[in-house]
C-alpha positions in Angstrom: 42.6 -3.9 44.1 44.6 -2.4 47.0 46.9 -5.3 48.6 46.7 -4.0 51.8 43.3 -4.4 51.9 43.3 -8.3 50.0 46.3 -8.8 53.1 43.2 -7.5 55.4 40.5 -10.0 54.1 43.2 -12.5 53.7 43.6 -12.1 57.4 39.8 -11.7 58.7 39.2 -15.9 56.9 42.3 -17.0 58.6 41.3 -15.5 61.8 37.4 -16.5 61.3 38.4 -19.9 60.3 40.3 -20.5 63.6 37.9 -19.4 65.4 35.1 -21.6 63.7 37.7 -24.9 65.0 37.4 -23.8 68.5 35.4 -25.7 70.3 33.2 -22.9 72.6 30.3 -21.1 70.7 31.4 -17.8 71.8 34.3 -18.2 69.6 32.4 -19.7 66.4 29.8 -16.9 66.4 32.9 -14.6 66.8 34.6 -16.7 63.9 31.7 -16.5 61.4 31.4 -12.9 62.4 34.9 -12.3 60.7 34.4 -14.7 57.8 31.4 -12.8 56.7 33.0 -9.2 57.6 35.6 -10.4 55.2 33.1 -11.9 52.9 31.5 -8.8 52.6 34.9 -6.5 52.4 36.1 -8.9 49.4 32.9 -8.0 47.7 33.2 -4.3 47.7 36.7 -4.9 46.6 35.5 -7.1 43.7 33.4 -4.1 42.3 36.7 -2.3 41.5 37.9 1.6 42.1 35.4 3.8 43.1 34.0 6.2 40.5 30.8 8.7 40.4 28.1 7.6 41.5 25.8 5.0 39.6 23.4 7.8 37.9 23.2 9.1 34.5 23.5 13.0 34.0 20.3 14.5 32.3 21.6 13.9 28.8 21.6 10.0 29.8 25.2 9.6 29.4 26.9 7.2 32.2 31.1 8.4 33.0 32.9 7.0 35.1 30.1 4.8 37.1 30.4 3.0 39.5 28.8 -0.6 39.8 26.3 -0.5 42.6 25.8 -4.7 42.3 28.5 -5.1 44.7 27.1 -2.5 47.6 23.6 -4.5 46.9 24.7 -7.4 47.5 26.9 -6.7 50.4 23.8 -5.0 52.0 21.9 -8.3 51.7 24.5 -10.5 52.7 24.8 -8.0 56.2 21.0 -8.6 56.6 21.8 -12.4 56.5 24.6 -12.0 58.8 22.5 -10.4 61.2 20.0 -13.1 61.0 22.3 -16.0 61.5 24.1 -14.4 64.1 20.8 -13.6 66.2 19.8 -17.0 65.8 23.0 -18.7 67.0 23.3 -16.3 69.8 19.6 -18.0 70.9 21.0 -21.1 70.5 24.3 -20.5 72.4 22.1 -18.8 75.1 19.9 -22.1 75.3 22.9 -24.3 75.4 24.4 -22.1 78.2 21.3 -22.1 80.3 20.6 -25.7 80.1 24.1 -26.9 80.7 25.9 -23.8 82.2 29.0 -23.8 79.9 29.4 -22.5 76.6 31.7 -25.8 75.4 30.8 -28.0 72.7 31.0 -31.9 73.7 31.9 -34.6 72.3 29.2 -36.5 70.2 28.9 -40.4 71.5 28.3 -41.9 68.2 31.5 -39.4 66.7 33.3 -41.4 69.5 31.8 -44.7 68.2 33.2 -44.1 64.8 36.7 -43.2 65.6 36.8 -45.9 67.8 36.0 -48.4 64.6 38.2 -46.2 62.7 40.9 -46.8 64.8 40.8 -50.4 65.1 39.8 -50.9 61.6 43.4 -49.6 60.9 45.0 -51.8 62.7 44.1 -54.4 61.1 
């Protein structure tokens, strides 16, 4: 594996996952953007070098293959990246139309509970 490029997906989780924390949707679609860009990048590293291509000559003999598992299932996971973005871009668009900002509030009954939390450890 090439440690600049583990030092790269390394980097896109630490960056996604900051961004995920943030409190405006812009920023968590951004931040599971990255996360999956680096999901995806760690599974073509985890199918090794590259080789020849995944096909057998005409004697049926297979040198130096590649594994093509890892490009399939990086293609499907970019299909279900595209999906789940799409969709929390409608949401984020529904929450910015109805309210006019992009922020996440503060849930009332999250309030409740770190209220009791807080007094509970006083005790």
């Amino acid at each position: 594996m090439n440690p600049f490029l583990a030092v790269v997906v390394g980097v896109l989780y630490a960056v996604g996952t900051y961004l995920v924390l943030q409190r405006l949707l812009t920023r968590v679609i951004i931040g599971l953007g990255l996360i999956a860009h680096g999901a995806n990048l760690l599974l073509l590293l985890s199918g090794g070098d590259p080789g020849e291509p995944p096909l057998a000559d005409a004697a049926g003999v297979v040198s130096g293959a590649s594994d093509p598992l890892p490009q399939a299932m990086v293609l499907t996971a970019i299909v279900i990246t595209f999906a789940v973005t799409a969709f929390l871009l409608a949401l984020a668009y529904r929450d910015w139309h109805d309210t006019r900002s992009d922020e996440v509030e503060d849930d009332l009954e999250d309030r409740r509970i770190a209220a009791l939390a807080a007094r509970e450890g006083r005790r």
